[in-house]
N, C-alpha and C positions, 0 to 999 in steps of 0.2 A: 858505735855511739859511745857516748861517756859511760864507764861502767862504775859502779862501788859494790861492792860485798857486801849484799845483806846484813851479814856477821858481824860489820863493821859499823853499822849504822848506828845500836846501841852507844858503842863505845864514843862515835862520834859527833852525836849530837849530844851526850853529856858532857865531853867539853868543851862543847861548842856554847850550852846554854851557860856555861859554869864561868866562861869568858864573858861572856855579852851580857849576861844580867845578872843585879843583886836583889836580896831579897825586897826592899823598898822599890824597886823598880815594877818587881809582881806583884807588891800590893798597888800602887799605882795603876796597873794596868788592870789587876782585878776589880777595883772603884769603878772604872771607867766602863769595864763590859758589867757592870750591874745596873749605871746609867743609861748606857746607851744600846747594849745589846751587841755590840759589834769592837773588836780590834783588830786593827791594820798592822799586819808587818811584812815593813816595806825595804827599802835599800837602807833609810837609818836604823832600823830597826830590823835585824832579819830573825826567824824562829830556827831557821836550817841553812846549812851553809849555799852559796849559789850553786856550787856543782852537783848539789840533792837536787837544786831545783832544775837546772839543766836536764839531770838524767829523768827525773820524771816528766820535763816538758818532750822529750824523746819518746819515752815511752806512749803520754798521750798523743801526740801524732800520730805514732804509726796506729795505736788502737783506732784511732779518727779514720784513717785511712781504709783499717782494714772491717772496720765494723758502724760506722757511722748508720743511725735509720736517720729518716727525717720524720719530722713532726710538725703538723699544723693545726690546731685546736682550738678551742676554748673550753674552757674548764668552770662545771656549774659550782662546785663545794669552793669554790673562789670567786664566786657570781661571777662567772662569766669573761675572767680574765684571761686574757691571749697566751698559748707558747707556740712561736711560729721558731726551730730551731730543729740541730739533731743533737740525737745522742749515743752514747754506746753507754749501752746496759751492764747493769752491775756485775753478772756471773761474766762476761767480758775482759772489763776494769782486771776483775779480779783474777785474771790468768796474770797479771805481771806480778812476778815475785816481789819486785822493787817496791811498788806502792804499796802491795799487801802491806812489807815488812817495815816501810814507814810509820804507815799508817795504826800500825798496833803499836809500835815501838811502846815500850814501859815507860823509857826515858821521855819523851813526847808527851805522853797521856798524864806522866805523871806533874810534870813540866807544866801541862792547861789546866792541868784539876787546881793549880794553884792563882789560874786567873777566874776560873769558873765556880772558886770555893767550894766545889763539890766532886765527887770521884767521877770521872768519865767513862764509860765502860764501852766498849768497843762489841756491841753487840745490838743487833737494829733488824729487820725482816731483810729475809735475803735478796730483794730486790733494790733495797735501799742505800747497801752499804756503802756502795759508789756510784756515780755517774759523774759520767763525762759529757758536757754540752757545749755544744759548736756552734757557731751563728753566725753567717758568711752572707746572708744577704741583707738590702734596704728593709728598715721595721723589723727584720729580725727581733726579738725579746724571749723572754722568761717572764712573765709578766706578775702582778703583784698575788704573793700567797704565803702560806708560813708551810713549815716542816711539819710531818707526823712524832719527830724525834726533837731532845731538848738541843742537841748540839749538831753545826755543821762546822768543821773545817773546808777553807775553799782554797783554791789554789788557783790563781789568778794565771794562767801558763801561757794564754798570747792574748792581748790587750791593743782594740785598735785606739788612737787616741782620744783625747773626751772631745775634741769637737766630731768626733764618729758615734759618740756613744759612750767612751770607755768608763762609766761608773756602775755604782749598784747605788740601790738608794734601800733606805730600811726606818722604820715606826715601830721603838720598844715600847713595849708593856702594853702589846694586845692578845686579846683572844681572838680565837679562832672557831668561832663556831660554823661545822660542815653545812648548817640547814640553814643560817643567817648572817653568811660573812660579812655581809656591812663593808667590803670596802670601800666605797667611795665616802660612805656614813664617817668611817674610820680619816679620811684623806683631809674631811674640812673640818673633823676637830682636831687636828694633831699636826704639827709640825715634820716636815720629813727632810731627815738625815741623807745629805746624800755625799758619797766617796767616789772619787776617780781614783781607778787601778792605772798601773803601768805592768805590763810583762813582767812576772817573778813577784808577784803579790801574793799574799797570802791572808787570809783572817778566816778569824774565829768569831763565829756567829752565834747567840743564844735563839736557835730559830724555830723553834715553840710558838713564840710568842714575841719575836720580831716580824711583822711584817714586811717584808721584801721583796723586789723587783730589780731587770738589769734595765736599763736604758735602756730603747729601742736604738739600732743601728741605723745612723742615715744615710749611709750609701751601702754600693753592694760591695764586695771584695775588704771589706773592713770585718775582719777575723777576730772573734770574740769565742776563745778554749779555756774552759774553767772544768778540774775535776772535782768534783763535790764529795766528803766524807762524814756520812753520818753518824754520830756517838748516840747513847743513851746518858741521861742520867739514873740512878736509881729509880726513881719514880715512873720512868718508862718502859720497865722490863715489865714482861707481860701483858703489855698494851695489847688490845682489840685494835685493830686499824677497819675503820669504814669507811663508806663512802664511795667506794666503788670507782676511784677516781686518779688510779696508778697508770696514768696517762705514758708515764717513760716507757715502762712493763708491756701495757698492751695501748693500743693507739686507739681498740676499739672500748675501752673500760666504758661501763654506763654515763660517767660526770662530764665525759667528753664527748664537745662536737667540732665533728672535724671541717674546717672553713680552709677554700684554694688559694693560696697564692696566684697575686698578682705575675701576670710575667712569663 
């Protein structure tokens, strides 16, 4: 498969970023994720060159392949919203060197902290750091909930098209309370934002306190691979996580019940 040197990763997405955008362009893009919670970059706009993103959509495959579980739930700390999908779990994710050493990258981290106007630190509960989610059948989803952490990078890595599904949709500037999620409460007072991804997408999510969901899949064989990367901000270091509700981790966690597929 495509390879790149680790080592070289630094070097190459600083001048990758150093090409593609000027300072007015980050503050632009930082306006924007304070508005809205969420930036897309896409084919006019890419964060890492295509062959970063090639070599990681390789890598998530074969992890897809070799480690996928499946999941089918409902989750109570999101009243009751659906993930009928798989995943491969983060101590997983985290055997490929490639993603690791993206995923830390200085130059990266330091690069968002300039759309996120605050430092992003690369450090989140060990279950958290990655996940990979796969979604191959009809209803397939991820269904509407926020993160434990303030930031998710996502990596859009196979995308079937949006009359299949292919978006995410998101509601900035909610809370999340575990005991009284309100979402549907949240659905009819608030407008919701919704993106269609194409394959090699990427964004950067403030997902704290974005609300978000992917699309349900309307048929089967429509392939929906997203690797998820969780950051901290300051203010999440040292967080208590409750809730009992790390449905990826264990399938049996208390917040979840598990409901059969059709089929």
């Amino acid at each position: 498969g495509p390879h790149m040197d680790v080592h070289e990763i630094d070097e190459t997405l600083e001048k990758f970023l150093a090409e593609n955008y000027t300072p007015e362009r980050v503050q632009q893009l930082a306006d924007r994720f304070q508005r809205t919670g969420f930036v897309k970059f896409d084919s006019h706009m890419r964060i890492v060159p295509e062959e970063l993103i090639t070599a990681v959509r390789a890598e998530a495959d074969r992890l897809v392949r070799e480690h996928k579980e499946r999941r089918d739930l409902v989750l109570g700390t999101t009243g009751g919203t659906p993930r009928n999908l798989s995943v491969v779990k983060s101590q997983d994710v985290e055997q490929s060197d490639l993603i690791r050493a993206v995923t830390r990258s200085e130059v990266l981290l330091t690069f968002l902290a300039g759309i996120t106007r605050e430092r992003i630190i690369p450090e989140v509960s060990d279950d958290e750091r990655y996940l990979i989610t796969h979604q191959e059948f009809a209803s397939d989803t991820h269904g509407w909930h926020w993160d434990d952490y303030s930031f998710a990078f996502n990596w859009a890595l196979r995308m079937p098209p949006i009359a299949s599904g292919g978006m995410v949709q998101a509601v900035p500037h909610t809370h999340w309370d575990k005991n009284a999620p309100r979402i549907n409460e949240t659905l009819c007072e608030r407008q919701i934002d919704t993106y269609g991804l194409v394959s090699g997408d990427l964004y950067l999510l403030r997902s704290d306190t974005t609300m978000h969901r992917t699309v349900p899949l309307t048929e089967d064989g429509a392939v929906r691979t997203m690797l998820v990367v969780s950051w901290s901000a300051e203010r999440d270091l040292g967080k208590v996580l409750t809730g009992n509700d790390r449905w990826w981790e264990n399938p049996e966690a208390g917040a979840a019940q598990p409901v059969h597929r059709a089929g």
